[in-house]
C-alpha positions in Angstrom: 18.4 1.5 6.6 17.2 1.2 3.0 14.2 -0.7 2.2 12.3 -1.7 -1.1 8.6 -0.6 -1.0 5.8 -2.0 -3.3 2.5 -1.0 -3.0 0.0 -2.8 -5.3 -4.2 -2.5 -5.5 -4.5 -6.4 -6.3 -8.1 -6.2 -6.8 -8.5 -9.2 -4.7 -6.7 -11.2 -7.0 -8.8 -11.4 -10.2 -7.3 -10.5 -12.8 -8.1 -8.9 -16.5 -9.0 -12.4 -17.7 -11.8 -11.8 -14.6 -10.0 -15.2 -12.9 -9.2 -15.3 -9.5 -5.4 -16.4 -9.1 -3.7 -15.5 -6.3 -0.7 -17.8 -7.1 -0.4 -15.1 -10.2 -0.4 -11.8 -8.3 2.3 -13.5 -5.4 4.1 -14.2 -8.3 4.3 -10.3 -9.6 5.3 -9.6 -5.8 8.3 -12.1 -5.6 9.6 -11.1 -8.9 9.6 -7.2 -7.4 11.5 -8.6 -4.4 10.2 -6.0 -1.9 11.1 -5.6 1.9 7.7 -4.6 2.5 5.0 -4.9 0.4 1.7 -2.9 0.6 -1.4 -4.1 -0.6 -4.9 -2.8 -1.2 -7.8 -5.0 -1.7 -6.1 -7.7 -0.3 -9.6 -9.3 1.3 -12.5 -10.2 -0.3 -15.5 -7.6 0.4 -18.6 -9.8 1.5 -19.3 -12.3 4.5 -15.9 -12.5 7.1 -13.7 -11.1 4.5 -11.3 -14.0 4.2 -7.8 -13.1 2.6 -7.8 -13.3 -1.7 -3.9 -14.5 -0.8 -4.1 -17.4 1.2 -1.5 -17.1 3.9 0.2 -20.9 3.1 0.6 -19.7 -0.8 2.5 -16.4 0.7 4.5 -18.4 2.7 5.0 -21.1 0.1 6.0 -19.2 -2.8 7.1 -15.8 -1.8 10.3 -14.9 0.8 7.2 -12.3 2.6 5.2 -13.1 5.6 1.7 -11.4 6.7 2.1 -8.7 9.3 -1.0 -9.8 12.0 -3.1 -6.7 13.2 -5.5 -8.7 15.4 -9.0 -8.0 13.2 -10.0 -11.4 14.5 -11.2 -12.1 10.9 -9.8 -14.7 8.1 -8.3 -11.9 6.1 -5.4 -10.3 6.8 -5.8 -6.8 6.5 -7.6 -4.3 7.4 -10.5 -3.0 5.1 -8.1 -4.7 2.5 -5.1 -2.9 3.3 -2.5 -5.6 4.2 1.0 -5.3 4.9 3.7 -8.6 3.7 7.2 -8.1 5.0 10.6 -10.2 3.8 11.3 -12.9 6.4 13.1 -11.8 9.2 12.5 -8.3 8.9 11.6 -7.2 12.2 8.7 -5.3 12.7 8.5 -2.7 16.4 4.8 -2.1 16.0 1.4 -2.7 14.2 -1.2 -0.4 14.4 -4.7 -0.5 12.9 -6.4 3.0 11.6 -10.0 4.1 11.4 -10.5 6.7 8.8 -13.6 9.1 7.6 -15.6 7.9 4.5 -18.9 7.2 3.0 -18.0 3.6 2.8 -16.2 1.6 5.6 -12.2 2.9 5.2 -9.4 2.2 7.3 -5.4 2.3 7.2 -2.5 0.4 8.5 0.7 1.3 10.3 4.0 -0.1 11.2 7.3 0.8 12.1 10.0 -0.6 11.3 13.5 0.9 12.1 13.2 4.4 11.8 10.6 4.1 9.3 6.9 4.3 9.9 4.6 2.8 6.9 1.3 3.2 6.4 -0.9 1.6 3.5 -4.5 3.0 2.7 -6.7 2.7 -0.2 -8.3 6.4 -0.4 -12.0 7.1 -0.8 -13.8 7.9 -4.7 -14.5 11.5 -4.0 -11.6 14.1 -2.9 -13.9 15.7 -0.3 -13.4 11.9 1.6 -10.7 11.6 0.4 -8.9 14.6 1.7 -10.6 14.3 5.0 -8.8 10.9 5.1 -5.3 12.1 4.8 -6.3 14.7 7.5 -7.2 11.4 9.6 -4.4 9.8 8.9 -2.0 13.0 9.6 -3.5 13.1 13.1 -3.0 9.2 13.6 1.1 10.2 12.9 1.2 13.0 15.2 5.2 13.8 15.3 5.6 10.8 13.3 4.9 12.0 10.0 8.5 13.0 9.9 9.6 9.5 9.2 6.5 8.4 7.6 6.0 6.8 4.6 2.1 6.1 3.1 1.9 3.9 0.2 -1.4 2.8 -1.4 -3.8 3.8 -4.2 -4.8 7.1 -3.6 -7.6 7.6 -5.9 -6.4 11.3 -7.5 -6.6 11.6 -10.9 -4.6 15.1 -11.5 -1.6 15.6 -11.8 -1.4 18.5 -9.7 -3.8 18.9 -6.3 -6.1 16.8 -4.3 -3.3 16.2 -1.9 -4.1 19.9 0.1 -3.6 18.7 3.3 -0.1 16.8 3.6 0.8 20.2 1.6 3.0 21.4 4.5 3.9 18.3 6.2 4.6 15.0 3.7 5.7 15.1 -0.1 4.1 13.1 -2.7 5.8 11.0 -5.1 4.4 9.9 -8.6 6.2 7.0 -10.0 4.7 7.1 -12.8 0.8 5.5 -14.4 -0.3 2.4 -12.8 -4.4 2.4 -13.9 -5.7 0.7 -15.8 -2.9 -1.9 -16.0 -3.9 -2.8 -19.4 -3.4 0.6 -20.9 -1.7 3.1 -17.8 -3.0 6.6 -18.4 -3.7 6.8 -14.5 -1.5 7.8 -11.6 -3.7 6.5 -8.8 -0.8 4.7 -6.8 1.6 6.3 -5.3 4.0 7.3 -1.9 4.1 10.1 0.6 6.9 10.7 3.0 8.0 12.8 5.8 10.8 15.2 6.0 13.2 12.5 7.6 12.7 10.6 4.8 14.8 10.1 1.6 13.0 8.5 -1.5 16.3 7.4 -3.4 14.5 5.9 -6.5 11.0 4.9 -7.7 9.1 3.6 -10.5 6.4 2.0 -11.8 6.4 -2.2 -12.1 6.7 -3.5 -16.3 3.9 -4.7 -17.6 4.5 -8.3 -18.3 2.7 -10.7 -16.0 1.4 -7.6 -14.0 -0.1 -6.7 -16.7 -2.5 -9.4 -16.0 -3.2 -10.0 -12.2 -4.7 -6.9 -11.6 -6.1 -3.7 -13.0 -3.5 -2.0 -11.3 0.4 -2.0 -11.8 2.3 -2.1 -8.6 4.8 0.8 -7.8 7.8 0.7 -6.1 10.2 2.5 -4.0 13.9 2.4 -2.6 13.7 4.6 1.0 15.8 5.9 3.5 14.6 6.6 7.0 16.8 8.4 9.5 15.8 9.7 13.1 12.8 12.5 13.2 14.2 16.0 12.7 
């Protein structure tokens, strides 16, 4: 199975004019024409956290639907991170992950085929952050073969931060995605298992995503075969 992969920090949906238009950022998504998309910051922050992409917009002008973890809240993530899938894409599991931090952070899993995706938005400081990958290493288990974790990971250099996937997942750079208006920042990016083949990647053109967030989106074309 080969699937398309976006992961994109929407920053709630405001974008660099500081408006709120979620119609814009579902735009940026369809154009990309993911399988599965991974979002950060895909719930506003205060009160019951409702979605900043209301789920009849989603449905209404994109081919993705929401992939429910049961949070019981009006968003539909969790601590922002929200996973879309193209209609009819079947999804085995969803699975909801508590990680360390100084400030409430979380993850979220699915499989789907072969492929296990998870989408976090990692903590400010590498100390956190680090001790969230750990987190989310010991959530996979023997699954981090045919993983795949998207999101914005909050590293700055080029070269370490990522000490603890070191032996078991590979991290891909496709390229500066912060700050959209000017990318000199390779904050988003994928990690995958050993069962897992990342045939292409990049980083989304500026254009209209440009606008909608502070962050470009990134992208990937996968291939997930059985665990070795």
């Amino acid at each position: 199975m080969t699937l398309h992969v976006v992961s994109y920090n929407i920053r709630k949906a405001v974008g660099l004019d500081w408006r709120r238009r979620p119609g814009r950022v579902l735009s940026v998504l369809d154009r990309l024409d993911p399988d599965i998309a991974v979002l950060q910051e895909a719930d506003k922050r205060l009160g019951a956290r409702p979605t900043a992409l209301p789920r009849d917009l989603i449905e209404g002008d994109t081919s993705l639907q929401v992939v429910e973890f049961e949070t019981g809240a009006r968003g539909i993530g969790w601590h922002g991170n929200a996973i879309l899938v193209r209609r009819g894409l079947q999804v085995d599991e969803a699975i909801r992950l508590d990680l360390p931090g100084l400030e409430p952070r979380g993850a979220v899993m699915v499989r789907v085929g072969n492929l296990w995706v998870v989408g976090t938005h990692l903590g400010l400081l590498r100390r956190w952050r680090q001790l969230q990958m750990a987190a989310i290493l010991r959530h996979l288990g023997p699954r981090a073969d045919s993983a795949l974790v998207a999101g914005d990971f909050n590293e700055w250099s080029p070269v370490r931060g990522f000490e603890p996937w070191r032996s078991t997942l590979r991290v891909v750079v496709p390229g500066p995605s912060f700050h959209a208006a000017r990318p000199v920042a390779a904050l988003d990016r994928f990690a995958h298992g050993r069962a897992v083949r990342v045939l292409d990647h990049g980083v989304a053109e500026r254009g209209l995503a440009g606008l909608a967030s502070d962050h470009l989106p990134v992208w990937a074309r996968v291939e997930a075969g059985p665990q070795t």
